[in-house]
C-alpha positions as CSV (number, residue, x, y, z in Angstrom):
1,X,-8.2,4.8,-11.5
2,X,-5.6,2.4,-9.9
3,X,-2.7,3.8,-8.4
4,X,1.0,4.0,-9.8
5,X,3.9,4.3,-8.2
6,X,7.2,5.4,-10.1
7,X,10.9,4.9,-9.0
8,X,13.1,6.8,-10.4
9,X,16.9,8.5,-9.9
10,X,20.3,8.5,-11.6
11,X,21.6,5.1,-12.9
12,X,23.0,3.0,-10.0
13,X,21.7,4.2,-7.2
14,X,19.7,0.9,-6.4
15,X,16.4,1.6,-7.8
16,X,15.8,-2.2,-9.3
17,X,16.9,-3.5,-5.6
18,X,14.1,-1.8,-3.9
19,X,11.8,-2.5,-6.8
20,X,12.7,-6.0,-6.3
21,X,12.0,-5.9,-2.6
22,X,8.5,-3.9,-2.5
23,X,7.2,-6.3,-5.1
24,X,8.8,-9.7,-3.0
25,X,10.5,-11.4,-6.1
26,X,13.9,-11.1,-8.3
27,X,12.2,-9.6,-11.6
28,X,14.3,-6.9,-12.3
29,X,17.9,-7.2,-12.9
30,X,20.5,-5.6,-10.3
31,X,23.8,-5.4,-12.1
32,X,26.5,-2.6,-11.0
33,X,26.9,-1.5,-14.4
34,X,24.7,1.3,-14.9
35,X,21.6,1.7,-17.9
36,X,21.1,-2.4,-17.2
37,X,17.1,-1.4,-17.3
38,X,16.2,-0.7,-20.1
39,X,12.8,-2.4,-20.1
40,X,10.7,-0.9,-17.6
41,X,9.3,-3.7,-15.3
42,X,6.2,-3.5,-13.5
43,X,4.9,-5.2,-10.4
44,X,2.1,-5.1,-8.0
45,X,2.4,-4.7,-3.8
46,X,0.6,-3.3,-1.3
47,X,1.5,-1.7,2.3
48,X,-1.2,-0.5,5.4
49,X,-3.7,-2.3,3.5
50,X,-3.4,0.0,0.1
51,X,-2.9,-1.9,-3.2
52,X,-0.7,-0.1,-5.8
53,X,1.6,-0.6,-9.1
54,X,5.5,-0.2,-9.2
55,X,7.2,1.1,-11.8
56,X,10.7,0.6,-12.1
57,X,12.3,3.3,-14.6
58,X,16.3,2.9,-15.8
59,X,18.7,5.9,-14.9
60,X,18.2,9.1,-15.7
61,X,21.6,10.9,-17.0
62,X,21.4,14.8,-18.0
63,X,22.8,15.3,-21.4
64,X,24.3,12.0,-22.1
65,X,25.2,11.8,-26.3
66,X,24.3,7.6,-26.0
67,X,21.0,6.6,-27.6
68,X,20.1,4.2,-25.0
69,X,20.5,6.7,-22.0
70,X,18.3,9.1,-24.7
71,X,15.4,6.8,-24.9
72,X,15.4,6.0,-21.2
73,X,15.4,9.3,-20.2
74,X,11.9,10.1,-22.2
75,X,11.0,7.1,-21.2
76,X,11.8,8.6,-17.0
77,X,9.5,11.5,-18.2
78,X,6.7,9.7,-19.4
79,X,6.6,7.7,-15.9
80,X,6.8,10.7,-14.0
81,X,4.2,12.2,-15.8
82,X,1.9,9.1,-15.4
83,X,2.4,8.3,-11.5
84,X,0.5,9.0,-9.2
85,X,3.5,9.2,-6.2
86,X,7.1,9.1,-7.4
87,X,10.3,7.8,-5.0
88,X,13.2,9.3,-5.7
89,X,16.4,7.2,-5.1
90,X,19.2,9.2,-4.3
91,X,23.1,7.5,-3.0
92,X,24.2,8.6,0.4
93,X,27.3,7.6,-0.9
94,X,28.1,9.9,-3.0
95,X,25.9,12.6,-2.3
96,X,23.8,15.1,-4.8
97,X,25.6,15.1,-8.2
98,X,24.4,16.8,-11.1
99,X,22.2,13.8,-12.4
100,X,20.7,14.2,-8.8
101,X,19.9,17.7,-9.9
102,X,18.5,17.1,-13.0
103,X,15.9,14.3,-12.0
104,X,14.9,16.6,-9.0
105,X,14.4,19.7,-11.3
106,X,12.3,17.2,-13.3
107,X,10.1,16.5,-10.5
108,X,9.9,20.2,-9.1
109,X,8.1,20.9,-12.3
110,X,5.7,17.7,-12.2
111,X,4.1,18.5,-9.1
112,X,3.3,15.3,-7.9
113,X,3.8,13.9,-4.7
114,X,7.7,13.3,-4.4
115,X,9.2,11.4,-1.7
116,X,12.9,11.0,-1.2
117,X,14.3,7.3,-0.3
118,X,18.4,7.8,0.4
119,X,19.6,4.9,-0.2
120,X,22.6,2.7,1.3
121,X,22.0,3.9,4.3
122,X,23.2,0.3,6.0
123,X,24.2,1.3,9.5
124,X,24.1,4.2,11.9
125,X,27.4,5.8,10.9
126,X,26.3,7.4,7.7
127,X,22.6,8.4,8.3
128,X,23.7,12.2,9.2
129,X,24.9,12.6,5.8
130,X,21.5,12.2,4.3
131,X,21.2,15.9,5.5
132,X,22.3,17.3,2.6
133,X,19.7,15.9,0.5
134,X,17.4,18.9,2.2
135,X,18.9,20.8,-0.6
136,X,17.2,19.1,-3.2
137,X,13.9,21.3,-2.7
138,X,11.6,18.6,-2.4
139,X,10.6,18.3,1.4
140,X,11.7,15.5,3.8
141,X,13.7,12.6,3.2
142,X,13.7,8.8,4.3
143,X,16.9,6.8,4.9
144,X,16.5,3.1,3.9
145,X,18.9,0.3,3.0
146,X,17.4,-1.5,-0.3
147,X,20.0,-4.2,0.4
148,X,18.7,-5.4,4.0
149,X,14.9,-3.4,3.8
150,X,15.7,-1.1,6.5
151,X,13.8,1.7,6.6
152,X,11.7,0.6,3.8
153,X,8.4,1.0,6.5
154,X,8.7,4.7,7.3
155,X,9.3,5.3,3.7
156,X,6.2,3.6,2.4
157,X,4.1,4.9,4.9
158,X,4.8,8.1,3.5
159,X,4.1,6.6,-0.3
160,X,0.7,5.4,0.7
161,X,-0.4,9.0,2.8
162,X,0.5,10.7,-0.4
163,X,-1.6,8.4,-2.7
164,X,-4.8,9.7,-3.7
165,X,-8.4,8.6,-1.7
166,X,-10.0,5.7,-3.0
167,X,-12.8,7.1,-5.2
168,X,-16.2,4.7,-5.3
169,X,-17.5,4.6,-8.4
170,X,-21.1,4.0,-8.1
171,X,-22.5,2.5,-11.6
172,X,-24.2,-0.3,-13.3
173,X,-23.4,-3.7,-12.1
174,X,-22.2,-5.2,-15.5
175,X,-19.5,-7.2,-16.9
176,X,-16.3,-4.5,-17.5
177,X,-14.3,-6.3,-20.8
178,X,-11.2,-4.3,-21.3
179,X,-9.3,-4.9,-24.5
180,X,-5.2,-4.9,-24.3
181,X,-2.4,-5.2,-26.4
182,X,0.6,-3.6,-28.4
183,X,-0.4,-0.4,-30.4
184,X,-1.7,-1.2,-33.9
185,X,-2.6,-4.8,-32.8
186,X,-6.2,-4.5,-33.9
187,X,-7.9,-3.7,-30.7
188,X,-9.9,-0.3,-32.0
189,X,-10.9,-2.1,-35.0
190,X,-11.8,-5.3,-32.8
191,X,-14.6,-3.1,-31.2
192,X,-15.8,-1.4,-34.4
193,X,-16.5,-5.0,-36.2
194,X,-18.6,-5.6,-32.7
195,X,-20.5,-3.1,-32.5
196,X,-21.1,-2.5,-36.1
197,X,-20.2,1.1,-36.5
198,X,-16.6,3.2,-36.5
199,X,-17.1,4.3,-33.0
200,X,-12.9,4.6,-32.8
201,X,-10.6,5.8,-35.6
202,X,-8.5,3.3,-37.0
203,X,-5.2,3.8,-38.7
204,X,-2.2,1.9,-39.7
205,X,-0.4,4.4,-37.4
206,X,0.4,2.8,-33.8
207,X,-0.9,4.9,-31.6
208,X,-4.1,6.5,-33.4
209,X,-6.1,5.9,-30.0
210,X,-5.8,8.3,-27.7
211,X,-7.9,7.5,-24.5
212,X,-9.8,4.8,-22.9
213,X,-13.1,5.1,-23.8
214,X,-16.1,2.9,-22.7
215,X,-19.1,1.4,-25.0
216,X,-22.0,-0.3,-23.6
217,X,-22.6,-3.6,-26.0
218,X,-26.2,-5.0,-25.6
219,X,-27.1,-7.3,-28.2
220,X,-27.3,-10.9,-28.9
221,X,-28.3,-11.6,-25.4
222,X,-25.1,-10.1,-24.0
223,X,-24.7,-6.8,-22.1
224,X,-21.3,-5.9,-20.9
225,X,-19.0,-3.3,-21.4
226,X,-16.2,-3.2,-23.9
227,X,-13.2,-1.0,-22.7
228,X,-10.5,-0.2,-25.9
229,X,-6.5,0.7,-24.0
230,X,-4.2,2.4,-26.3
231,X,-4.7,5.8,-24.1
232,X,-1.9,7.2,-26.4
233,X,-1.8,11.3,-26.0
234,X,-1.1,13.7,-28.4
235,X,2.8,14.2,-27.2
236,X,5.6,14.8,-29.6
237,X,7.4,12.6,-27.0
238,X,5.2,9.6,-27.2
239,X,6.4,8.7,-30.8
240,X,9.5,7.3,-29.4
241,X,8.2,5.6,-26.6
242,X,5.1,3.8,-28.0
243,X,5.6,0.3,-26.4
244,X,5.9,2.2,-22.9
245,X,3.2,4.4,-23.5
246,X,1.1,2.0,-23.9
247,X,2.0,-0.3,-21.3
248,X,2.2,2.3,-18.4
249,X,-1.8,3.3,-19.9
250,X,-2.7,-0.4,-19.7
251,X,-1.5,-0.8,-15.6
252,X,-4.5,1.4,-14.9
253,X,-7.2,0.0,-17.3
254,X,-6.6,-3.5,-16.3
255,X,-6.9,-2.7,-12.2
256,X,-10.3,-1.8,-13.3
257,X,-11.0,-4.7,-15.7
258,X,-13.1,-8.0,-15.1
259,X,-11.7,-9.7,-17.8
260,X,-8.9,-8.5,-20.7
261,X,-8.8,-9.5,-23.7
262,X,-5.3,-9.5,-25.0
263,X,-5.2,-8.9,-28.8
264,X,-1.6,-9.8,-31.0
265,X,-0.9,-9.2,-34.5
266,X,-0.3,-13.0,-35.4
267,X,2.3,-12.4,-38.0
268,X,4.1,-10.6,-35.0
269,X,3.8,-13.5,-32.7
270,X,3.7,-13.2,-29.1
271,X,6.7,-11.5,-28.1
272,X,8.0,-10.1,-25.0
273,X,6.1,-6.9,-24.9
274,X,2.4,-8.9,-25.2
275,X,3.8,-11.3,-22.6
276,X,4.3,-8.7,-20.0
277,X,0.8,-7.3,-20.8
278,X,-0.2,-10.9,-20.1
279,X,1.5,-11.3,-16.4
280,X,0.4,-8.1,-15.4
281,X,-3.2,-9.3,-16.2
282,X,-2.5,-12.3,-14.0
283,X,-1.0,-10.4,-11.4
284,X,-3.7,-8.2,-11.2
285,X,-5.8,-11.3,-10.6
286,X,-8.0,-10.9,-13.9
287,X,-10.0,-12.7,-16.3
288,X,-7.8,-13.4,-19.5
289,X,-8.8,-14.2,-23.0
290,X,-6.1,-14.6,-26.0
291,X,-6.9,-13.3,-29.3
292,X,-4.3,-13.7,-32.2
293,X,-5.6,-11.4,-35.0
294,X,-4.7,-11.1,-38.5
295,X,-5.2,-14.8,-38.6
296,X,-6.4,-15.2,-42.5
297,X,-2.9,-13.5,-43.4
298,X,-0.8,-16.1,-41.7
299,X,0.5,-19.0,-44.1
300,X,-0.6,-21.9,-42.6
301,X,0.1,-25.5,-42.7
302,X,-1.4,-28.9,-41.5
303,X,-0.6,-28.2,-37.8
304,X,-0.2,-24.7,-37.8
305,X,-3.0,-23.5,-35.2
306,X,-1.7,-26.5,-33.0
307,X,1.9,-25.4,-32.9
308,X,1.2,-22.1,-32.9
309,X,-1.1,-22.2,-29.7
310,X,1.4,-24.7,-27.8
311,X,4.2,-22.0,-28.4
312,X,2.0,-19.5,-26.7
313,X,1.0,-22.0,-23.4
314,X,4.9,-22.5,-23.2
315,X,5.4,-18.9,-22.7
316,X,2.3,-18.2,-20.3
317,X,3.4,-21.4,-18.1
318,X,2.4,-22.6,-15.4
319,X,-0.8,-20.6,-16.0
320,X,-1.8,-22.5,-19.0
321,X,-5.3,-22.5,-18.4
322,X,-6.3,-19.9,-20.7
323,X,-8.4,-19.8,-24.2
324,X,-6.9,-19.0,-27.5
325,X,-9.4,-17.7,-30.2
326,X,-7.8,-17.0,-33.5
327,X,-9.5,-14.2,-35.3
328,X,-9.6,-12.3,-38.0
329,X,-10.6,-8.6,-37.5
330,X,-10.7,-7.5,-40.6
331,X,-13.1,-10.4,-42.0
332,X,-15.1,-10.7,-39.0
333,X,-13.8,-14.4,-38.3
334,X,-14.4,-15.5,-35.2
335,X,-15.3,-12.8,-33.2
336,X,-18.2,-13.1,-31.7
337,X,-17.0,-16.6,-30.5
338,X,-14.2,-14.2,-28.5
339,X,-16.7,-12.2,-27.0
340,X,-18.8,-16.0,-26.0
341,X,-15.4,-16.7,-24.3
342,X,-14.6,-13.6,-22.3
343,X,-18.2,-13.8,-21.2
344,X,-17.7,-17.9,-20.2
345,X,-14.2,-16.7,-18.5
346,X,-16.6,-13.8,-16.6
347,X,-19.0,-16.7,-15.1
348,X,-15.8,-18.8,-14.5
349,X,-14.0,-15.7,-12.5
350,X,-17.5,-15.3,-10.6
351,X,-17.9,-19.0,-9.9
352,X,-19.0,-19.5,-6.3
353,X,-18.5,-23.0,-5.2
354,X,-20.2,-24.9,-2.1
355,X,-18.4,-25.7,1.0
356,X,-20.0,-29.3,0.9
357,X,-19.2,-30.0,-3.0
358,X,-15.8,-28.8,-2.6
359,X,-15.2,-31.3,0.4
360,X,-16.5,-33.7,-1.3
361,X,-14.5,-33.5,-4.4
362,X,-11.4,-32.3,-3.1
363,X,-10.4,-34.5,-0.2
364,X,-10.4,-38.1,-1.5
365,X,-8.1,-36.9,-4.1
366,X,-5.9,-35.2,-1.5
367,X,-6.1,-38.7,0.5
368,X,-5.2,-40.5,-2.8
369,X,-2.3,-38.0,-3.2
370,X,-1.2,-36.2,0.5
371,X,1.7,-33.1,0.4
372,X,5.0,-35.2,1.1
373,X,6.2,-35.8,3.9
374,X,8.9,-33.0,4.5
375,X,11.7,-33.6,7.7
376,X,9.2,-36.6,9.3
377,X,6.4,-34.2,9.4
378,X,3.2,-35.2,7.1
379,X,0.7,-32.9,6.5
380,X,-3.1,-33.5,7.2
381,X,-5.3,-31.5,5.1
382,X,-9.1,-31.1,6.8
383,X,-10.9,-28.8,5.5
384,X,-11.5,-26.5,2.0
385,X,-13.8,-23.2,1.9
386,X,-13.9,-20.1,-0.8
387,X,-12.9,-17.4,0.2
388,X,-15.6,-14.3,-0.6
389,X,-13.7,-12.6,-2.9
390,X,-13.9,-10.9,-6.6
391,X,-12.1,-13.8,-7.7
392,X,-11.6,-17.3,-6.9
393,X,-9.5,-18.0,-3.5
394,X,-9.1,-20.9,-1.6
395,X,-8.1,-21.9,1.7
396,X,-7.2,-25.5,2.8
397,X,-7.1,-25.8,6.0
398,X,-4.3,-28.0,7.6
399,X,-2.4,-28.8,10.7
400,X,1.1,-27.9,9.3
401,X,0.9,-25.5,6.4
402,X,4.4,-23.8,6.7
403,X,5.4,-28.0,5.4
404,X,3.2,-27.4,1.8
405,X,5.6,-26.7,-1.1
406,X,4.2,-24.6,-4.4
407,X,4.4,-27.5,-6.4
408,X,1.8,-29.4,-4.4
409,X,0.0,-26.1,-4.2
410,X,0.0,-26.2,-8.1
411,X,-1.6,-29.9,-7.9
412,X,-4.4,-28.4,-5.7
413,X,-4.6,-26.0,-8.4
414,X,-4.4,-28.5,-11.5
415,X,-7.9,-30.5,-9.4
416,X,-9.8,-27.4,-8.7
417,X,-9.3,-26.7,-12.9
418,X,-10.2,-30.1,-13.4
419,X,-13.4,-30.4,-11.8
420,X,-15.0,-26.9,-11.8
421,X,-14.0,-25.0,-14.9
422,X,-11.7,-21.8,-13.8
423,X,-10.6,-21.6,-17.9
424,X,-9.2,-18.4,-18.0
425,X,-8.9,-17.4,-14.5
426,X,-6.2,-17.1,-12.1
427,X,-6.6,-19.1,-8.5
428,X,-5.3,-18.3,-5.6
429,X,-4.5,-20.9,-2.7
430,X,-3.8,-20.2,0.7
431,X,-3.2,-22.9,3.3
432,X,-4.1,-22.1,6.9
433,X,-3.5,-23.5,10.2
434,X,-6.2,-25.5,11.3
């Protein structure tokens, strides 16, 4: 399966900084005061050629009596128990303390891969007393400054030796539809009303699912397979942590997905935790496919499905291009129209387009509408070719593309939409020097 990287360590020892950095944008928030995150944020990078997921876990603090610090520390667990490598961030500042201690007892008895990152290590006049951290128990040590990214290669190297060998998994060439969403959201049942018999046990307890299991749907003319995500264990633990279970479980199933199709309880609406199920479907460069379920129990009014849907593109913007099937699980409304649109959004994310046609289409409507002009230097596009890659890729070819600003780079994005179908399917758009 995909790979997972955890950071973890006491609160405020600058975990979210160097999450922030590996991943190359501000997601998680740095603030001074300690237990800020709370939410665990995820993000995808990749170092020596080796992609991977980051997990950014909040402080871990031994004993503490508040019910925030509580929850995050179960929460710790369950990430270190998930990972495939775990960094450690420790404080050169202020050397081991008894938090220290308690995370690296933690990981003594997960035998996994540990490596140490001792952080603030900003200059040369503190790096000797990083020494200490030896004590800990858990091999060698790499200084690094999460601030200015020094050090951050020598560590990472050491992330990426530790990561487990790619495995090559030699099997039938066909259409891999993994099903995502919050626990108790329909998903289990979503499969049962396909295929016609109670292949997964459903409950109205979150969490009834407890591993990913595939099932080979061959009917009708289609033949893909249908992948169902809770992966929730048996752990006494688990009950607490639900949303994050289920989360950390769906990282991995989506790396290994074609297309997702996100399920939400429509009387729930699509909150926070189904939007970050969302981007890191997008981030992961996937197929996506929205299904609100639960549909026939929402009171609904002349312009309900309108409003409703145009809440949900605000919230998924700029990447608006995605379908929205409203369903109903339970009476089998619409959902063999969902499984037509994940298949359409399959063909769209495997869409191969020709050099010529793309030439022909895109540059008179660059010509019609050139990048600005940016410091007296204007920007001559020449040339446009697909990249051969799982999913679509671009590369316009130009004499200046270090001049070519995202929001012309979304125009380019808005055409291609326009006039060859990529419903559903992130694009990527690279500009290279000509």
């Amino acid at each position: 399966m995909g790979n997972i990287v955890a950071i973890v360590g006491r609160p405020n020892v600058g975990k979210s900084t160097f999450f922030n950095r590996l991943i190359q944008r501000r997601e998680a928030i740095v603030d001074s005061t300690s237990g800020v995150t709370r939410d665990r944020n995820y993000g995808k990078t990749d170092w020596n050629g080796r992609e991977f997921s980051v997990i950014d876990t909040g402080g871990y603090v031994v004993g503490s009596d508040d019910i925030f610090e509580a929850e995050i520390d179960k929460q710790v667990e369950l990430a270190i128990e998930e990972a495939d490598v775990i960094i450690f961030v420790v404080d050169v500042t202020s050397g081991i303390t008894p938090d220290d201690q308690g995370v690296a007892k933690l990981l003594r008895k997960s035998n996994k891969p540990v490596v140490i990152a001792v952080n603030k290590v900003d200059s040369n006049k503190n790096i000797l007393d990083a020494t200490e951290f030896y004590s800990l128990g858990l091999g060698e040590y790499y200084t690094i400054s999460a601030i200015n990214g020094s050090g951050s290669g020598d560590l990472l190297d050491a992330v990426v030796e530790a990561l487990p060998d790619a495995v090559e998994e030699v099997e039938e060439d066909l259409p891999k539809l993994t099903v995502v969403g919050r626990p108790n959201a329909g998903k289990s049942s979503f499969i049962n009303a396909l295929i016609g018999e109670e292949r997964y046990i459903v409950t109205d307890i979150a969490g009834t699912t407890r591993d990913a299991i595939d099932t080979r749907y061959n009917r009708f003319g289609f033949d893909f397979k249908l992948v169902d995500t809770a992966g929730i264990r048996k752990k006494s633990k688990v009950k607490e942590n639900l949303e994050f279970y289920s989360v950390m479980r769906s990282v991995r199933a989506i790396e290994h997905a074609d297309v997702c199709i996100l399920i939400f309880d429509a009387n729930r609406g699509f909150d926070g935790q189904v939007e970050n199920i969302f981007w890191l479907a997008e981030r992961n460069r996937k197929g996506i496919v929205i299904l609100a379920n639960k549909w026939d129990l929402v009171e609904k009014e002349t312009n309900t499905i309108k409003n409703f849907e145009a809440s949900i593109r605000e919230r998924i913007s700029p990447f608006t291009d995605v379908p929205i099937v409203f369903i109903s699980v339970l009476n089998k409304q619409r959902i063999y129209k969902a499984i037509e649109t994940a298949i359409e959004v399959y063909k769209n994310r495997s869409k191969k387009i020709k050099t010529r046609v793309l030439n022909e289409t895109m540059l008179p409507l660059i010509e019609q509408n050139p990048p600005p002009a940016l410091k007296g230097k204007y920007v001559k596009i020449k040339y446009i070719t697909q990249l051969p890659t799982p999913q679509p890729q671009f590369a316009f070819f130009c004499n200046l593309p270090q001049y070519v600003r995202d929001s012309y780079k979304r125009y380019l994005e808005n055409q291609l939409r326009k006039n060859f179908d990529f419903n559903g399917v992130p694009i990527s758009i690279y500009m290279r020097k000509k």
